[in-house]
Each structure stands twice: as structure tokens, then as C-alpha cells.
C-alpha positions as a Markdown table, in Angstrom:
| # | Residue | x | y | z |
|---|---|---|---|---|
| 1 | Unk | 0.0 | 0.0 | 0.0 |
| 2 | Unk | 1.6 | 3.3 | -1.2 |
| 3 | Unk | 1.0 | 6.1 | 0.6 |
| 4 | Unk | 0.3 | 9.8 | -1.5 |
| 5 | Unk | 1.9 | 13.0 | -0.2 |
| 6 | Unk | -1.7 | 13.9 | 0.1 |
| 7 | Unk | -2.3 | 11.9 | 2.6 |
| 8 | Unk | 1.1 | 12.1 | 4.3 |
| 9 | Unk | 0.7 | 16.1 | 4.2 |
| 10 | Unk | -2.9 | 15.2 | 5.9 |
| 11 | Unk | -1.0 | 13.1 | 8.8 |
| 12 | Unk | 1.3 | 16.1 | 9.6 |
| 13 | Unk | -1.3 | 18.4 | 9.9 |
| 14 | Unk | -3.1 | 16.2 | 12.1 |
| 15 | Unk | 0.0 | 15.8 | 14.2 |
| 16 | Unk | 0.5 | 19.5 | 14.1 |
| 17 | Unk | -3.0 | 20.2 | 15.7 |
| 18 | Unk | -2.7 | 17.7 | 18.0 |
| 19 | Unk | 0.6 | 19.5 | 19.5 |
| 20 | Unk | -1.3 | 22.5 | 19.7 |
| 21 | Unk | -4.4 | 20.6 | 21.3 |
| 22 | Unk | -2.0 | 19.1 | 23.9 |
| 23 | Unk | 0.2 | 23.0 | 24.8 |
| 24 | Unk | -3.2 | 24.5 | 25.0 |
| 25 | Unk | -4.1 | 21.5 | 27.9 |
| 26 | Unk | -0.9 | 22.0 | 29.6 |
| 27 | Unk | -1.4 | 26.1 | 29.6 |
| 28 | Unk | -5.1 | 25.6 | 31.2 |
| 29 | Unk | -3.6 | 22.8 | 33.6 |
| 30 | Unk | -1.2 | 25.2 | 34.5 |
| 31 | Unk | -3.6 | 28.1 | 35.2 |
| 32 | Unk | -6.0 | 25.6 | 37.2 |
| 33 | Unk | -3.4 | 24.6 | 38.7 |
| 34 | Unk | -2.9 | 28.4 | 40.2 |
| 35 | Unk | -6.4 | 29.2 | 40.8 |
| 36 | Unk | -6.4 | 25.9 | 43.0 |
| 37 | Unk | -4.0 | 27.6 | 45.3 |
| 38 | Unk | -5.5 | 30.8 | 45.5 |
| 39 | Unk | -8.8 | 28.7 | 46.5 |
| 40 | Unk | -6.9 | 26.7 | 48.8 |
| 41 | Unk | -5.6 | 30.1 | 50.2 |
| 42 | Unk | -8.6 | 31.9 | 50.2 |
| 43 | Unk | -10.2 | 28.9 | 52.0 |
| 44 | Unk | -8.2 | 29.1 | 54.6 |
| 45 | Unk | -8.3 | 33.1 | 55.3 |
| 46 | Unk | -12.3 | 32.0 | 55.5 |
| 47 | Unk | -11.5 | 29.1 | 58.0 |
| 48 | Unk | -9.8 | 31.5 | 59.7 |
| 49 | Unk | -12.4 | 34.2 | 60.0 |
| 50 | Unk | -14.8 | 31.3 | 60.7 |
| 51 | Unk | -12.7 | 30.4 | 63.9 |
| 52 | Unk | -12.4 | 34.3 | 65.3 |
| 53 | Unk | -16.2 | 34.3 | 64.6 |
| 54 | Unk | -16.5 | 31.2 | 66.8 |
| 55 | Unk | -14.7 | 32.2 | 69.5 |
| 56 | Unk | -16.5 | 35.3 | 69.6 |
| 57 | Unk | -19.5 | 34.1 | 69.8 |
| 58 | Unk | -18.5 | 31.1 | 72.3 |
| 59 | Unk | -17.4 | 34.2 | 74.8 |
| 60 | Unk | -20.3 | 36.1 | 73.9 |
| 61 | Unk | -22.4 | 33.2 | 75.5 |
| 62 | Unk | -20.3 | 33.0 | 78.5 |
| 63 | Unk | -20.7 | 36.3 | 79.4 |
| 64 | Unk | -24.6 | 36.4 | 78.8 |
């Protein structure tokens, strides 16, 4: 079976776009990637909030 440039040309673009396919997934892995930290982060500024709310509150009711 012979293969025709055509049809070899049609293999190297396919390859081509799927290279760019594959760097555009690593780019938006990469970016979840950093807005999975800054959720983590943010997550824990809230936990911490949430435990200076609680303690509040838990001395509120031991005063009242």
C-alpha cells in the first residue's frame, strides 16, 4: 500500500493540531493549577475568619 503525499501532508497536519491541542491543555492545567492555590488560600483566610467568629460568639455566651 503506497501512501500519496496527500495523505502524508494530511497526517502532519493532524499531528501538528494535535501538539497545539496538547500545549493548549498543559497552559489551562497550569492556570488551574494556580487558581487551585489561591482557592486553597482563600479557604483558609475563610476558616480562619470562621474560627475568630467562633470564639466570639462562644465568649459572647459565656458572658450572657
Amino acid at each position: 500500500m503506497e501512501i500519496t503525499e496527500e495523505e502524508s501532508k494530511n497526517g502532519e497536519n493532524r499531528l501538528i493540531n494535535l501538539e497545539e491541542i496538547m500545549m493548549n491543555t498543559q497552559a489551562n492545567m497550569k492556570k488551574i493549577s494556580v487558581e487551585m492555590k489561591q482557592l486553597i488560600n482563600t479557604s483558609k483566610k475563610i476558616e480562619h475568619i470562621l474560627q475568630i467568629v467562633t470564639s466570639i460568639a462562644d465568649q459572647t455566651n459565656l458572658l450572657a
